[in-house]
C-alpha positions in Angstrom: 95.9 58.3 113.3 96.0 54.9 115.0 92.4 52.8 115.2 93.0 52.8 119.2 93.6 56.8 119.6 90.4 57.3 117.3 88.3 55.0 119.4 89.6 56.9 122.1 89.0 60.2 121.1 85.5 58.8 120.3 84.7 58.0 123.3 86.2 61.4 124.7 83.9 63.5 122.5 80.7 61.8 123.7 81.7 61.6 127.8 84.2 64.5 128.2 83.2 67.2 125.3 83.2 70.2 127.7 86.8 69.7 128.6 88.7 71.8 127.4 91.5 70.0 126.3 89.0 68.2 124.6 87.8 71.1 122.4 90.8 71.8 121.7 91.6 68.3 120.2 88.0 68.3 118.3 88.9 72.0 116.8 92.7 70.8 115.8 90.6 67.6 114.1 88.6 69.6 112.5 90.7 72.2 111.1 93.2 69.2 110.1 90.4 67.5 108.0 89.7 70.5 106.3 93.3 70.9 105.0 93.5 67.8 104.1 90.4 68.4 101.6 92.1 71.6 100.1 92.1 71.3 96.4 94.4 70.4 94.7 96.2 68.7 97.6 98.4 71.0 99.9 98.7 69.4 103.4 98.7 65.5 104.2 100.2 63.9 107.7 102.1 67.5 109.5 103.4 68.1 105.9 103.0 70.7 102.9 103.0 69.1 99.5 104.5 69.4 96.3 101.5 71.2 95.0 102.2 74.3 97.4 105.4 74.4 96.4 104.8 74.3 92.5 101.7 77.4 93.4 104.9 79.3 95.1 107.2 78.5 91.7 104.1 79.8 89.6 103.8 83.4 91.7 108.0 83.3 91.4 108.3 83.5 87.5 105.0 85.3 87.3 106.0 88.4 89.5 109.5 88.5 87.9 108.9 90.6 85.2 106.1 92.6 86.9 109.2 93.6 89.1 111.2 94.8 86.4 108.3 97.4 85.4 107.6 98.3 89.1 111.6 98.8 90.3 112.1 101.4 87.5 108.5 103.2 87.9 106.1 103.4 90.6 108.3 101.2 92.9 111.7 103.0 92.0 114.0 103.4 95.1 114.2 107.0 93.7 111.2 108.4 95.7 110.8 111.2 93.4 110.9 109.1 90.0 108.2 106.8 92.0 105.8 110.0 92.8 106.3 111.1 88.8 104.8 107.9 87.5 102.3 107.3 90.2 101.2 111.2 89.1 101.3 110.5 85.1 98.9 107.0 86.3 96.5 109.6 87.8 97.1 111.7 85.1 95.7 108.7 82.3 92.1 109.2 84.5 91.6 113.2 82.6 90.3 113.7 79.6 92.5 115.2 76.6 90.7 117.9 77.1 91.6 118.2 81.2 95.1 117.2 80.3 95.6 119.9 78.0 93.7 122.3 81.1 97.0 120.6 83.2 99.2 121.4 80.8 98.2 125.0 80.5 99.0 125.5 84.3 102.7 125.0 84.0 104.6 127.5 84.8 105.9 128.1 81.8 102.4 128.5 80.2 101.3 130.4 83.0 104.0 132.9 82.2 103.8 133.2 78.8 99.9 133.5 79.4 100.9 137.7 80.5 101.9 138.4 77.4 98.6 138.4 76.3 97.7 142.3 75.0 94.1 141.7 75.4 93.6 140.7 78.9 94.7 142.3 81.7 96.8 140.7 84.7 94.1 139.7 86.7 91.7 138.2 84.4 94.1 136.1 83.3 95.3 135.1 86.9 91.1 134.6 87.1 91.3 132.3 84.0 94.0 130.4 85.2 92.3 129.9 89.1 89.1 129.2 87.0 90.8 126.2 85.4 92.8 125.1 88.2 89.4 124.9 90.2 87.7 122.8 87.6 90.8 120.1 87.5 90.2 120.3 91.7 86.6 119.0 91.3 87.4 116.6 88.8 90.2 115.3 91.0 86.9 114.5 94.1 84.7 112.3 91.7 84.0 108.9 92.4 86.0 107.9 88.9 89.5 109.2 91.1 88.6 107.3 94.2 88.4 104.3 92.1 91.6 105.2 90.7 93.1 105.7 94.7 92.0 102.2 94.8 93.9 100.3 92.0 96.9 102.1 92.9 96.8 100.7 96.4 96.1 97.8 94.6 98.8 97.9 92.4 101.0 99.3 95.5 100.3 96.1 97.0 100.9 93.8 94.0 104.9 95.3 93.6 105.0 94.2 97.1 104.1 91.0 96.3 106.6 90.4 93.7 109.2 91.3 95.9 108.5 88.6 98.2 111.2 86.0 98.8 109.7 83.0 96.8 113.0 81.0 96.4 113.6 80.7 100.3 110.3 78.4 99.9 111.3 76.8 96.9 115.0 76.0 98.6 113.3 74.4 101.4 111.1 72.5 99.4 114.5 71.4 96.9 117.3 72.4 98.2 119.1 72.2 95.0 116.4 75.2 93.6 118.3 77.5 91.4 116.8 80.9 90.8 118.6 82.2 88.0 117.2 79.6 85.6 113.6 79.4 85.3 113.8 76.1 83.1 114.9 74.2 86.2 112.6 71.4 86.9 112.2 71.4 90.5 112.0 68.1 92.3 110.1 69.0 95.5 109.7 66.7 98.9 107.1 66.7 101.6 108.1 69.5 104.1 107.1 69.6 107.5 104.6 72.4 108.2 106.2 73.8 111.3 109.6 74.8 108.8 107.5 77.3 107.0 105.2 78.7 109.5 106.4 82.3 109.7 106.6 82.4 106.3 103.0 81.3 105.5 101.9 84.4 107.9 104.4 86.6 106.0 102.7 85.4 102.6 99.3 85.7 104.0 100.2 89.6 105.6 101.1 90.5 101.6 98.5 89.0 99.4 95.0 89.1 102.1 93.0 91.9 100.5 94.8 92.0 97.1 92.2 92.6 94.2 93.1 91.5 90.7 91.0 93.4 87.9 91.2 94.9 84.3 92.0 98.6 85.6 95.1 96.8 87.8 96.4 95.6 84.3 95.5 98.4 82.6 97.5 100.4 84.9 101.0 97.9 84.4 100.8 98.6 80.7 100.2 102.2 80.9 103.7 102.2 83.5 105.4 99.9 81.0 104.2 101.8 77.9 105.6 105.1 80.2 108.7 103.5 81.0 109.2 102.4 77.2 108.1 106.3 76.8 105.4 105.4 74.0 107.6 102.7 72.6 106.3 99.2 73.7 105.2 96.3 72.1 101.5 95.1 72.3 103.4 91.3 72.9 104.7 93.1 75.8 101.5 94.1 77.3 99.5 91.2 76.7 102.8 89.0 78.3 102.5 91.3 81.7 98.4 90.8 81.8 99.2 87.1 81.3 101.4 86.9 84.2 99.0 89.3 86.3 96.5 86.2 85.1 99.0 83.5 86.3 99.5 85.3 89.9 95.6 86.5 90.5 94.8 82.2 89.9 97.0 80.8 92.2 95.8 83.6 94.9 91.9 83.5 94.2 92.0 79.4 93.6 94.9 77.7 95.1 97.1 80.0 97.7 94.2 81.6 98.8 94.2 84.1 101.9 91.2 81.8 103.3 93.9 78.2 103.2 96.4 80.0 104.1 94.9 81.1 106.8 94.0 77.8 108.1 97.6 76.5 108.1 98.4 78.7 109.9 96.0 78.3 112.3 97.2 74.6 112.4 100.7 75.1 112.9 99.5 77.3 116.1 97.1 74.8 117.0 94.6 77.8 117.5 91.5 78.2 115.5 90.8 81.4 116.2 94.5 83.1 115.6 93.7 85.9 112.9 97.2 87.2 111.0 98.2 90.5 110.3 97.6 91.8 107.1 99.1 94.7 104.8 97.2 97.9 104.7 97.4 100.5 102.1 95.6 103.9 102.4 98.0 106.0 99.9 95.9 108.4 98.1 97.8 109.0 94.9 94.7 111.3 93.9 95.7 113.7 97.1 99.6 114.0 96.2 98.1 114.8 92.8 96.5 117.6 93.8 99.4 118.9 96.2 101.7 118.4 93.6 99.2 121.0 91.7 
């Protein structure tokens, strides 16, 4: 900003601050000094830095292989195969005890349970409603509405990784190629305005996401599911690393809060509030109707 447009916005703020026009100014000054303080460095003079860019690279290769786990489990285009692993994820809250109960409520087991000689029909239909009724109650504790929320969670995070990084990336260096994640980038100043829709599409995905140890608990128990029993502990501790990687950039760098105010900026409106994802799944209700 030019010495003369700051003496005269000086003056402004001291003999014309109830102006609108004026507030409006003061507010965009404001919000424009606080980017420019974000650290490390995002924003300098109507432009995004290298530094947002690299953040974007780092959630890019981090979400890659959470994606491989999610498309072939709980995030499978094969609605049914999705509902099967979100159910065995619910299924990891019993007991071995409870899971044996489950178990025992097949049909299979159900049926074989009337060839017992020494019960009649309908105490055993009474033993089987008696255990059915006991996996109900289990399925209403606080430890399964905890368990609603890290699926939501995690419903949230294989949205995430299937955002479109490497549009950013591209408009950052245009020569950005995906398929080799050696590439070093070589990033330029970007105007703000070019990515403006996408910052409110980032913010909608990752504003409310929650990173904790039952969230990674519940990507090795889907890759150990996938694997059926046969994956590597390298494995496991590689997805928590990159579930380490992606929760850092969001809760220190890219966070919902910056975001926000860039976009704010780019609509010259402090008090624009974006959309955000919401996810109210209850994976502990299609439990029970599956049951």
């Amino acid at each position: 900003m030019g010495i003369f447009q700051a003496i005269s916005e000086f003056f402004e703020s001291i003999f014309n601050r109830n102006s609108p026009e004026v507030q409006k100014r003061l507010q965009i000054r404001k919000m424009e000094n606080e980017i420019r303080a974000f650290q490390p460095a995002l924003f300098k003079n109507g432009n995004l830095l290298p530094n947002f860019a690299e953040a974007i690279r780092i959630l890019y290769i981090n979400t890659k292989p959470l994606l491989e786990v999610f498309s072939t489990t709980i995030g499978s285009s094969n609605g049914q195969r999705a509902r099967r692993f979100e159910s065995q994820l619910v299924l990891t809250g019993f007991t071995n005890e409870e899971q044996k109960i489950i178990a025992s409520l097949s049909y299979e087991e159900r049926k074989n349970d009337l060839d017992n000689p020494n019960m009649t029909t309908s105490q055993i239909f009474d033993r089987q409603h008696k255990k059915f009724d006991k996996i109900m109650t289990e399925l209403g504790t606080s430890a399964f509405k905890n368990i609603d929320l890290t699926l939501n969670s995690l419903a949230q995070l294989n949205d995430l990784c299937r955002f479109n990084f490497v549009t950013i990336l591209q408009v950052f260096d245009p020569n950005y190629i995906s398929a080799d994640l050696k590439y070093t980038p070589s990033y330029k100043d970007t105007p703000i305005e070019r990515l403006s829709g996408t910052l409110e599409e980032l913010y909608f995905q990752i504003n409310g996401l929650k990173f904790t140890n039952a969230m990674a608990n519940a990507v090795c128990a889907l890759e150990q599911l996938r694997s059926n029993g046969s994956a590597l502990q390298e494995t496991k501790d590689s997805l928590i690393k990159n579930i380490k990687e992606i929760a850092y950039v969001i809760n220190h760098i890219l966070t919902p809060e910056k975001l926000k105010k860039l976009i704010c900026y780019c609509r010259q409106d402090n008090s624009y509030t974006p959309k955000s994802a919401v996810y109210k799944e209850s994976a502990r209700q299609n439990f029970e109707k599956m049951m």
